[in-house]
C-alpha positions as CSV (number, residue, x, y, z in Angstrom):
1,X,61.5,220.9,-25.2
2,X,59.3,221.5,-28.5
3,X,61.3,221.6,-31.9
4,X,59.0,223.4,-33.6
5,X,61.6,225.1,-36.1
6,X,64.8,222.9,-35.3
7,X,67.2,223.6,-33.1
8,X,69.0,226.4,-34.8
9,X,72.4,226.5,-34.3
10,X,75.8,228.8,-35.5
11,X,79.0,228.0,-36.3
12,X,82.3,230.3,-34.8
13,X,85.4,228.6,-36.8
14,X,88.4,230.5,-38.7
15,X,88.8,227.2,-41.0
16,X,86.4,226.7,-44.0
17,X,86.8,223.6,-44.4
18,X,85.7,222.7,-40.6
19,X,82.6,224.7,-40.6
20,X,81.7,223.4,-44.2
21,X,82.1,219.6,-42.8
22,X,80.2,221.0,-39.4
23,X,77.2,222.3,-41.7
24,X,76.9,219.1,-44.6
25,X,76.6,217.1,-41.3
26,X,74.7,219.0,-39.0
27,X,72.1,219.8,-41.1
28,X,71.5,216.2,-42.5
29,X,70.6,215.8,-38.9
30,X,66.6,215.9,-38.4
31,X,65.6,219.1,-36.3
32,X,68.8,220.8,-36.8
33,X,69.6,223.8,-38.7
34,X,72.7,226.1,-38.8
35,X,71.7,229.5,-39.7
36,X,75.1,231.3,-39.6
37,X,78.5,231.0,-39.3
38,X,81.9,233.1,-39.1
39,X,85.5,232.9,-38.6
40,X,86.8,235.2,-36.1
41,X,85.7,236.4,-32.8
42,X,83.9,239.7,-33.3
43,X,82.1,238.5,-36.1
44,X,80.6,235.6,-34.7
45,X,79.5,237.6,-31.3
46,X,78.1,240.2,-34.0
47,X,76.1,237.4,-36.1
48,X,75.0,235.6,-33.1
49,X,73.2,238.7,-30.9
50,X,71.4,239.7,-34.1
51,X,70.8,235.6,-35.1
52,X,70.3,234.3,-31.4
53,X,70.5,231.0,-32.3
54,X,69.9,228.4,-29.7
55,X,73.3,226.6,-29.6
56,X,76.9,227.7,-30.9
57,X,79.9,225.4,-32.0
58,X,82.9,228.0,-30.9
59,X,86.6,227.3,-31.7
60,X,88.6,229.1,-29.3
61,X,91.6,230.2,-31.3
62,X,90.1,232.4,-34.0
63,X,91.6,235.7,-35.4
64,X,90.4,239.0,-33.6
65,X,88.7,238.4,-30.3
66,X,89.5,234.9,-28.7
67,X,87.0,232.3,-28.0
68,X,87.2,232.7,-24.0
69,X,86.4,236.3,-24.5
70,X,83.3,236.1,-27.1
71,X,81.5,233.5,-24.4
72,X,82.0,236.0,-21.6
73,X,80.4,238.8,-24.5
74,X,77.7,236.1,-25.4
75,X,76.7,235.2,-21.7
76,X,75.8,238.7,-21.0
77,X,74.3,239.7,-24.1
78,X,72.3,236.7,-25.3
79,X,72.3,234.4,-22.2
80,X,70.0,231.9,-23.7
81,X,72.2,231.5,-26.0
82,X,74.1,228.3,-25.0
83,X,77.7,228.0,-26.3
84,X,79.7,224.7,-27.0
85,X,83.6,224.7,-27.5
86,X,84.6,222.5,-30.4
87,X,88.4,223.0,-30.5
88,X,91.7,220.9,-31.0
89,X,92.8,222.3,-28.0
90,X,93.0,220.2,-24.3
91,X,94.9,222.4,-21.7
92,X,94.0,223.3,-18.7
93,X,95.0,227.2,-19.6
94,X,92.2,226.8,-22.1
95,X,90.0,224.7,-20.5
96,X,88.8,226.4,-17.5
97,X,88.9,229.7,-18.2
98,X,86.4,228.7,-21.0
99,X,84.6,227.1,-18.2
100,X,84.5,229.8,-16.1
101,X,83.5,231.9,-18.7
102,X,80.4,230.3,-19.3
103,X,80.5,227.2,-21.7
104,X,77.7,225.1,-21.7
105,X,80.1,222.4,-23.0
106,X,83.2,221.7,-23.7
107,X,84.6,218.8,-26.2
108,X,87.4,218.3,-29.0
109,X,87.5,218.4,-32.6
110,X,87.9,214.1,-32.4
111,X,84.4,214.1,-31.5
112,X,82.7,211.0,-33.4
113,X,79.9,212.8,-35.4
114,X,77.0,210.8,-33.2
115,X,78.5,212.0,-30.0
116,X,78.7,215.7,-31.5
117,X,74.7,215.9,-32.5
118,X,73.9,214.3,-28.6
119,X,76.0,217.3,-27.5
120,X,73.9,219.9,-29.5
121,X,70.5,218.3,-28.6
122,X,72.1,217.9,-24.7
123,X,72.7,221.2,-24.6
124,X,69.8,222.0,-26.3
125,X,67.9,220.8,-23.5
126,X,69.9,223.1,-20.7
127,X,72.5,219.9,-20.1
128,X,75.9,220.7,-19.6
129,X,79.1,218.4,-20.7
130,X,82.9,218.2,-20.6
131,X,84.8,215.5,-23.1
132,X,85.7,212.6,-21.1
133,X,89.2,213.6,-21.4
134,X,88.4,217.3,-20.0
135,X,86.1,216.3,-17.2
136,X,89.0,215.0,-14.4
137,X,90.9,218.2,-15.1
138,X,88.1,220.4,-14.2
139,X,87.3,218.2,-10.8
140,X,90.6,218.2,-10.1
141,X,90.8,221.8,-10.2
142,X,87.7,222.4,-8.1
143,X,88.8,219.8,-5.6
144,X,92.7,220.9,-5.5
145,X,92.2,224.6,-5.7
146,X,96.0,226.5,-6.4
147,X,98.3,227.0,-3.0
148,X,97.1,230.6,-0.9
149,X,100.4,232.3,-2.5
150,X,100.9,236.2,-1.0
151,X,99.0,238.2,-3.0
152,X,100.0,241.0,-0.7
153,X,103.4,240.6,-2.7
154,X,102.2,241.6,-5.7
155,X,102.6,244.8,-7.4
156,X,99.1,247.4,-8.6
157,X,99.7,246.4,-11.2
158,X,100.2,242.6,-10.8
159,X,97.0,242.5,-9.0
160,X,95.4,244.1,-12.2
161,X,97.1,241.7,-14.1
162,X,96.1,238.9,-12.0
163,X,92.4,239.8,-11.7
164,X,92.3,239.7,-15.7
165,X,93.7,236.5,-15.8
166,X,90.9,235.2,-13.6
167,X,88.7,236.8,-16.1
168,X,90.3,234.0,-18.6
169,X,91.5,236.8,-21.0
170,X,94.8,235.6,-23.5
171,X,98.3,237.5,-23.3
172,X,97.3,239.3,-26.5
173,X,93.7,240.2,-25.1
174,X,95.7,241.6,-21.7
175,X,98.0,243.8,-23.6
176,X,95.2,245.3,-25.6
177,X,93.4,245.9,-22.3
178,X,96.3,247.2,-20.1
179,X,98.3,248.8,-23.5
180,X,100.6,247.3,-23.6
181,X,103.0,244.8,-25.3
182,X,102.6,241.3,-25.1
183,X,106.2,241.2,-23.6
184,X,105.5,243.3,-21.0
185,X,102.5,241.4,-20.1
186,X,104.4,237.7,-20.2
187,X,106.7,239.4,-18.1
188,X,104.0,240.4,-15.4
189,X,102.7,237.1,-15.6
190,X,105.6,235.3,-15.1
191,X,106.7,237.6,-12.1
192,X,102.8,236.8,-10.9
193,X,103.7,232.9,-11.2
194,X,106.9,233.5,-9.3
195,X,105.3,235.3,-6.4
196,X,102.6,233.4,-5.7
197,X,104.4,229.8,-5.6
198,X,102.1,228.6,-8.6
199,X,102.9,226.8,-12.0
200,X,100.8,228.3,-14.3
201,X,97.9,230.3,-15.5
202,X,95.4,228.1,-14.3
203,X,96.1,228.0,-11.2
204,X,97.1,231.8,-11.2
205,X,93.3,232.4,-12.1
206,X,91.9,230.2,-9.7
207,X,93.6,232.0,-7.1
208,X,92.3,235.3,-8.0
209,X,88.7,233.8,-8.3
210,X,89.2,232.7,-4.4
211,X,91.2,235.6,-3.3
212,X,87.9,238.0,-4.4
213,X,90.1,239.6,-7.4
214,X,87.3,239.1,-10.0
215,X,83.3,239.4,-10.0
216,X,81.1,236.6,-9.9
217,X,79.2,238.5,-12.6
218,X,82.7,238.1,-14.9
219,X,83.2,234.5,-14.2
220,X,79.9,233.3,-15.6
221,X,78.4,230.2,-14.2
């Protein structure tokens, strides 16, 4: 693919200091240029449909609207737009509902810079990657799918709850959506755990994906 301009890219981070270090090096790179950056959620989805850069570096855990929930936003609204997370965080309740969501890539913040700018010109190109340390989660996952718990069990209002958290959306960004409190919602998940014989979110969501609980269309690719 032609470089003609660079390949123009944004950075989503609520530290400073990170997207300051992400810019000094990213744009001593030859063909790439950042051309925006913010530090919550809503910003950065705001910035990036008027900006449409190419790639985005996305933290996950930003103020305002979460990470998981601004890549869902993003893959409907600017779908060449092709999002990387670049976060501290590893776990699987992170992990694949990003995934699902639509991340072209997935890696953490120890990155060595080399192995960041491949990523960028990778998914430039229309690759797709996980960090090493991601990758066997995610297979796992897709080869061990969660135990058929009773979904007839649940509650309405569970199997609202439920069908969100296939969706990938956060405690905070399910009480906002249902409102309610975040208690009340950790106690519907944690009823929702109980009843279907699973562990955690994770598998809670990849249960509701296979049980027909949330649209293709919301899952992203």
């Amino acid at each position: 693919m032609a470089e003609p301009s660079g390949i123009r890219v944004f950075l989503a981070d609520d530290h400073p200091v990170v997207r300051q270090g992400l810019r000094t090096f990213l744009e001593s790179r030859p063909g790439i240029e950042v051309v925006g950056e913010a530090g919550d959620g809503e910003a950065a989805v705001a910035a990036i449909e008027r900006l449409r850069p190419d790639v985005v570096l996305m933290d996950l855990v930003m103020p305002g609207e979460g990470g998981v929930a601004a890549i869902r936003r993003l893959r409907a609204s600017v779908p060449d737009t092709r999002v990387v997370v670049l976060t501290s965080f590893a776990s699987d309740d992170q992990v694949i509902p990003a995934v699902q969501a639509g991340a072209a890539g997935y890696l953490l913040k120890d990155v060595d810079p080399s192995g960041l700018e491949a990523a960028v010109r990778l998914v430039y190109e229309g690759e797709a990657l996980l960090d090493p340390q991601i990758a066997g989660r995610v297979m796992e996952e897709v080869a061990h799918p969660p135990p058929g718990g009773d979904v007839a069990s649940l509650t309405p209002r569970e199997r609202e709850v439920l069908g969100l958290l296939g969706r990938g959306l956060s405690n905070r960004e399910l009480a906002d959506t249902l409102v309610v409190s975040e208690k009340t919602v950790k106690t519907h998940v944690s009823n929702i755990l109980m009843k279907l014989g699973v562990h955690d979110r994770t598998q809670a969501a990849l249960l509701a994906v296979r049980e027909g609980l949330v649209d293709a269309g919301e899952m992203g690719p």
